[in-house]
N, C-alpha and C positions, 0 to 999 in steps of 0.2 A: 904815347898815344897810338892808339891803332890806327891802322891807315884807311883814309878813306875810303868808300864805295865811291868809285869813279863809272862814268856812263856817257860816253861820246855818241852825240847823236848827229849824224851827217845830212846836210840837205840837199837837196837836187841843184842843178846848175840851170837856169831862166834867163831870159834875155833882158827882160825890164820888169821891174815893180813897182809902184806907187808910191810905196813910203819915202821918207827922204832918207833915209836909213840904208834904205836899198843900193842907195845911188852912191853908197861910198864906201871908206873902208871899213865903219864901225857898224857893219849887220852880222858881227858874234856877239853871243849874249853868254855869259859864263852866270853858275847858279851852283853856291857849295850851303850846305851844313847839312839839317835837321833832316836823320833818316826817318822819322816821322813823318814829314812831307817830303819827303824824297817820291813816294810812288803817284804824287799829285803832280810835283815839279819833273817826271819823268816822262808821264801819259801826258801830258800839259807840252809840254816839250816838241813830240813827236806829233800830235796835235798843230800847233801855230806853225809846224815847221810846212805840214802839209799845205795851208790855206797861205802862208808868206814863205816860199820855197826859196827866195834869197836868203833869210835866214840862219842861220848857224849856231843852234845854241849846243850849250855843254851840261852837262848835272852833274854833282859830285856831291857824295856825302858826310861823316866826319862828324857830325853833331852840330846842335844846336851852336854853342860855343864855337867851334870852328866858322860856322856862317856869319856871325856878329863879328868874331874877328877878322875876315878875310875882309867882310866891309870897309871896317876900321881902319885895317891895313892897305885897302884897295885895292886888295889883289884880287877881287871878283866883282860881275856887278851889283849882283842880286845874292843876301844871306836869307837862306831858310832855318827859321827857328820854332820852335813848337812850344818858347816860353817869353815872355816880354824881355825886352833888353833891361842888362841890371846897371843901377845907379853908377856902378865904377867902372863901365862900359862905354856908357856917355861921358864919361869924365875925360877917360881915357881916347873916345873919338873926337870932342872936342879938343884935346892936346895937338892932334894932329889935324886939325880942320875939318874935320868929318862931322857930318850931319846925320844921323843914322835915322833912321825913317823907316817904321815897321809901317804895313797895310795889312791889314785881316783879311785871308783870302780860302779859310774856312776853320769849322771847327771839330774839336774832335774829344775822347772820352778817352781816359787812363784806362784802358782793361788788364781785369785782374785775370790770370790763366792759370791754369792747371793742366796736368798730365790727364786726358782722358779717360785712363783706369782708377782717377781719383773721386771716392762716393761721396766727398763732401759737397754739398747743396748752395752754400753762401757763406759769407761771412758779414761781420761788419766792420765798420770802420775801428772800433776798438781792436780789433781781432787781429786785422790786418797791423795796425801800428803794431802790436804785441806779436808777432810773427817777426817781423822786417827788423825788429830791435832786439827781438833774441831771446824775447823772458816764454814766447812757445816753440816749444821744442820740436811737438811731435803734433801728428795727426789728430790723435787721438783727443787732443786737448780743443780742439776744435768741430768733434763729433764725428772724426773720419779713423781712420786704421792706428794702429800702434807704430807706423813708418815715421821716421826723423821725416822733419822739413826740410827738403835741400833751395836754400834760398836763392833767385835768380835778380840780379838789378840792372839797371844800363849803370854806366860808369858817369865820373864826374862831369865830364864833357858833354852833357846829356840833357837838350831840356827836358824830357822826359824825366830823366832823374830828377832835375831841380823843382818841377812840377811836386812828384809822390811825396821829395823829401817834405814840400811844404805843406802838403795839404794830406798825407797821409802820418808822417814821422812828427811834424810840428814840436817839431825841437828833440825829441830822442833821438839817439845816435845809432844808425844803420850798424846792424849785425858785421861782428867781423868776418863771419864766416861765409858772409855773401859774395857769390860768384858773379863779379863786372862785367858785363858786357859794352860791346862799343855799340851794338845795333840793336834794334827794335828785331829784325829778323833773327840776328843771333840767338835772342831772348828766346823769340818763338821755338827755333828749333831744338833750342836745351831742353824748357819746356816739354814740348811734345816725344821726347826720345828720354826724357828722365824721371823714371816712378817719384811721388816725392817732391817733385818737383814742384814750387811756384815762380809767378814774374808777370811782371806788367807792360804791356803794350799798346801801341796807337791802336785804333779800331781796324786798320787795314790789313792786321798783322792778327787773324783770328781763327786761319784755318791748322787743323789738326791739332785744337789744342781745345780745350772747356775752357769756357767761359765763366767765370763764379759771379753769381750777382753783390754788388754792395750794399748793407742794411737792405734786402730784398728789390735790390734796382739794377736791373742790367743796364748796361753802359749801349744806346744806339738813340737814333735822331732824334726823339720826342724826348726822352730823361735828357738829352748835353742840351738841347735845347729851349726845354723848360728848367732846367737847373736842378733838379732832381736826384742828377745822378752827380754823386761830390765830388769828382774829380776828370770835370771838363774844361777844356781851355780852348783859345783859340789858337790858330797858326798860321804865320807871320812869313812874310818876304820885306826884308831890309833892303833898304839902297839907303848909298849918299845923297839929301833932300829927298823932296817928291820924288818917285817913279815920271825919267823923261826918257825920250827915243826908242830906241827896243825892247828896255826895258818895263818902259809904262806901257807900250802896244802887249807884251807879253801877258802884264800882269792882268792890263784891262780885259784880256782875252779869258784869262781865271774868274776871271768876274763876271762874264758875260754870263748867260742864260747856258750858253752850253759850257762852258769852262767849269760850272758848279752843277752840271748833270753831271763834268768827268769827273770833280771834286766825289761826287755820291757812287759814282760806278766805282770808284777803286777805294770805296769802302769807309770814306769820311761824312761828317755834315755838311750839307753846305747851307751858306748863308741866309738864305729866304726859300 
């Protein structure tokens, strides 16, 4: 498995604070998985660390899957995932007495990307399944150049993956020839530096690269959030039970009025 995207974020040293959190040893907050939400739980981060400068939190990335598991495991407090926890996850965190507990703390749109010297217009959702599974070859077959497809995915570890695979692939078997990525950014940059190129990314991951619309619907906050656009979800911070201590103050802060203007500044939906 590739190795995480790690991001230590340091905070000032204060004399007193309010919370009762502050008053002890337990004011670091650790936060791994979904590079999807990585750039909300990063701006989010640096953010609470300002207005609660006792604080201490951590970000690290690794995928969806790595965040449910770290939960599970308890070796973090907070997992970020950008797809619901799966049935043998909870099975699995109940073995070990774990409560896993996602909170929706925004949402966001699978985008579909292209090499910007690429003339094709859209696609549909047929198109796309028949690409990602191998029976389209070339450009050409979808009204663009006589250029192979070089196909771009996140890897297993990936709620992003587990999202496309179900709502774009719905049961065909992903291309062998598809090139894994661990990151959403990866993705982008393949993308944008390879003619040919396609791959799918969070909304926040959309510079230097085309955007293709699906069945004629670009993927941005009125289509995820009227349902329009087919392949929106929402995305999740797991803890063990409810969000308590630092970590509910963190999360409530995501949630507040400005946590979901920074949710929107770095290029997501936010909730209302």
């Amino acid at each position: 498995m590739a190795a995480a995207i790690a991001i230590m974020l340091l905070a000032p040293v204060v004399t007193a604070w309010n919370f009762p959190w502050a008053q002890k040893s337990d004011n670091k907050l650790s936060l791994v998985g979904s590079t999807t939400v990585l750039p909300i739980a990063q701006k989010a981060a640096e953010e609470f660390m300002k207005i609660n400068p006792k604080a201490d939190v951590s970000v690290s990335g690794g995928g969806s899957g790595v965040g449910i598991a770290a939960v599970i495991d308890s070796s973090c407090d907070i997992g970020d995932s950008s797809r619901p926890i799966k049935s043998k996850e909870i099975v699995s965190a109940k073995q070990k007495g774990v409560n896993a507990v996602g909170t929706v703390i925004a949402k966001d749109g699978v985008a579909i990307i292209v090499n910007n010297d690429n003339k094709v217009d859209g696609l549909t959702l047929a198109q796309l399944k028949g690409i990602y599974s191998g029976e389209i070859k070339k450009w050409s077959q979808v009204g663009g150049s006589n250029d192979p497809i070089v196909i771009v995915s996140r890897d297993t570890a990936s709620g992003t993956f587990e999202v496309f695979n179900e709502k774009v692939l719905n049961g065909a078997k992903l291309s062998e020839s598809s090139l894994m990525l661990a990151s959403n950014k990866e993705v982008q940059e393949t993308v944008a530096k390879t003619p040919g190129a396609i791959g799918y990314v969070g909304l926040a991951y959309l510079q230097g690269v085309k955007e293709l619309p699906l069945d004629g619907v670009l993927g941005n906050k009125a289509s995820v959030l009227d349902g329009s656009y087919k392949i929106g979800r929402p995305l999740f911070m797991y803890t063990n039970g409810e969000p308590s201590g630092l970590a509910k103050d963190f999360i409530d802060y995501i949630l507040s009025d400005a946590g979901q203007k920074l949710v929107e500044d770095v290029g997501y939906v936010a909730l209302k």
